[in-house]
N, C-alpha and C positions, 0 to 999 in steps of 0.2 A: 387824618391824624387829629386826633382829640388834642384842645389848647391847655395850656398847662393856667392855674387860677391866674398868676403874674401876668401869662400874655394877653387873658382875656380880658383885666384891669388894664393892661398896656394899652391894647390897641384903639380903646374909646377917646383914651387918653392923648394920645399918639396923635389921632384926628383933630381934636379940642385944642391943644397947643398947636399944632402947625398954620392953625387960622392966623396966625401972629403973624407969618411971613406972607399971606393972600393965598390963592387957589394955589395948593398942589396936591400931585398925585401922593394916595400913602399907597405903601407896597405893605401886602399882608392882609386879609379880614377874617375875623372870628364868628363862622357861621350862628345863627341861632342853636344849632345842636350842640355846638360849642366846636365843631369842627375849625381847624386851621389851614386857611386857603393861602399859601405862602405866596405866591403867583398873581393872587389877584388885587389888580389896582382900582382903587375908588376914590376922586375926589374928595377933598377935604370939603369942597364947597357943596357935594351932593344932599339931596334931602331923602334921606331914607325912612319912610312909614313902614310903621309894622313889621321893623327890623326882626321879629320872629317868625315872620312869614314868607321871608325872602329865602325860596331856596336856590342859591347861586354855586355852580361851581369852582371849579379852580381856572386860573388863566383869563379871567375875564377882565376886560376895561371898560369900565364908568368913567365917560370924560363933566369936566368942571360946568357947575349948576345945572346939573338934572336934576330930575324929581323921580324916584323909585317907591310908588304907590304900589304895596305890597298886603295890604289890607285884607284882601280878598283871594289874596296865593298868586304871587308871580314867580316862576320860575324860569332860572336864566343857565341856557347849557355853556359846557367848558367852552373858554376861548372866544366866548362872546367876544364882543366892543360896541358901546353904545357912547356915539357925538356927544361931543359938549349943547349944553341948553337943550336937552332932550328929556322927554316924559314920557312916564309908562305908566297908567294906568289902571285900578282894578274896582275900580267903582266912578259913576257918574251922576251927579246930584244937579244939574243943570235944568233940569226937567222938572224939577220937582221943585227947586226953589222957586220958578216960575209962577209953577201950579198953587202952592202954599201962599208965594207973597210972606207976611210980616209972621203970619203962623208955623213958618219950617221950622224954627228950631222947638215948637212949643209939641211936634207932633213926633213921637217916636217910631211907629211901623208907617214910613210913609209910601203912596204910592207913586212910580213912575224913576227912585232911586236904581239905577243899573247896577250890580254889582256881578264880576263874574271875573274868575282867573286868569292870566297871562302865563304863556308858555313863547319862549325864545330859545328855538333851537340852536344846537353846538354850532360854536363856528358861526354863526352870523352874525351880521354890520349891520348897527342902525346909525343912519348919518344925522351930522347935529341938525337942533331944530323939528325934528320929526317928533311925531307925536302919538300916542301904541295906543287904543282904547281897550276896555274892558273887552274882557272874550277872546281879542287877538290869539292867533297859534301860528308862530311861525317856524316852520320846517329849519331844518338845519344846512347850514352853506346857505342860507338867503342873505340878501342884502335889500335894504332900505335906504334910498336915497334921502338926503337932506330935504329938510318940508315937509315931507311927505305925513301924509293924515290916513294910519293905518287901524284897521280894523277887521277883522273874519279870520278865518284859514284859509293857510296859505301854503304850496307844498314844497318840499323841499329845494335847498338851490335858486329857489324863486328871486328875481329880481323888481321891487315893486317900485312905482314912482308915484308920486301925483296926489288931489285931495279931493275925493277918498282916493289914495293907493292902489294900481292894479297892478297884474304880473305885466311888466315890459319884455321878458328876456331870463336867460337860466344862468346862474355864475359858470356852471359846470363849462359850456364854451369859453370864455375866460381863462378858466383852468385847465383846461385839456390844450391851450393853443400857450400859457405860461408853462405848462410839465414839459409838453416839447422841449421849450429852449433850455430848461433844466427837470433835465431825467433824473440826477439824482434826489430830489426832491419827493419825487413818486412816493417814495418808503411813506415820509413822515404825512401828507397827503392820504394818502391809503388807511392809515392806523385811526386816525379820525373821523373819514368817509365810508371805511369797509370796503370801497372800492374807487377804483379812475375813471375819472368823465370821460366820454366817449367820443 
């Protein structure tokens, strides 16, 4: 649903006063399209770059002081959650400040700058602390333990830990041994998986 002009002045706003009271969650964001995500919660303390490039769905949670490095196209599926003190990525200048020394900001096409998309599939946990770099694509149902220093493709369900990050283990067991003890759960499970773990 498209935001009406009031809410899309609202909710900048919304963010900017509630710094009064310290980190809280705001409920509501006004995508770049101007779409209105009612469901989704972001940090008043978050730092959001390239707030026109973020394309985030509905249901998602950004916990208190991340960094949402959107520069380059990150895209975040429904129902995400990403940890407090967590960063995500879509360019890497580390390389290149090196390389340059006192000359980086004097050089405009420089070499050794990474830059490259984020993709966060639906339904996936990144835990706090963790850190997403350029390129990253992670499947939908993954999880990201806390720390964790992630990078590459990754396929869905995936459970990654570590630095750099590898697959430990599938959420899907998790969830096929959790729907057991509640089967009425199955439905809402299914409508965002297409199907039940096995």
């Amino acid at each position: 649903m498209k935001a009406s002009l009031p809410r899309r002045a609202w909710q900048p706003l919304k963010r900017l006063i509630s710094r009064l009271w310290g980190p809280r969650m705001v409920y509501g964001f006004v995508r770049g399209d101007g779409d209105f995500l009612p469901n989704t919660r972001i940090s008043n303390s978050t730092a959001v770059f390239a707030r026109d490039r973020l394309d985030v769905a509905d249901h998602v949670f950004i916990g208190h002081f991340s960094v949402l490095d959107a520069t380059y196209g990150l895209r975040i599926g429904e129902g995400c959650q990403i940890g407090f003190f967590t960063g995500v990525f879509t360019h890497s200048s580390h390389a290149a400040v090196r390389l340059y020394g006192r000359e980086y900001l004097n050089v405009a096409d420089k070499q050794a700058y990474f830059t490259a998309r984020v993709e966060i599939g639906a339904y996936s946990f990144i835990g706090a602390h963790a850190t997403v770099l350029p390129g990253t694509k992670l499947g939908k149902g993954s999880l990201v333990s806390a720390y964790s220093l992630v990078q590459g493709e990754f396929p869905d369900y995936a459970i990654l830990a570590g630095q750099p990050a590898r697959v430990v283990g599938d959420t899907r067991i998790k969830d096929a041994e959790l729907l057991r003890r509640h089967p009425e759960l199955a439905v809402h499970y299914q409508a965002w998986a297409g199907e039940l773990p096995r």
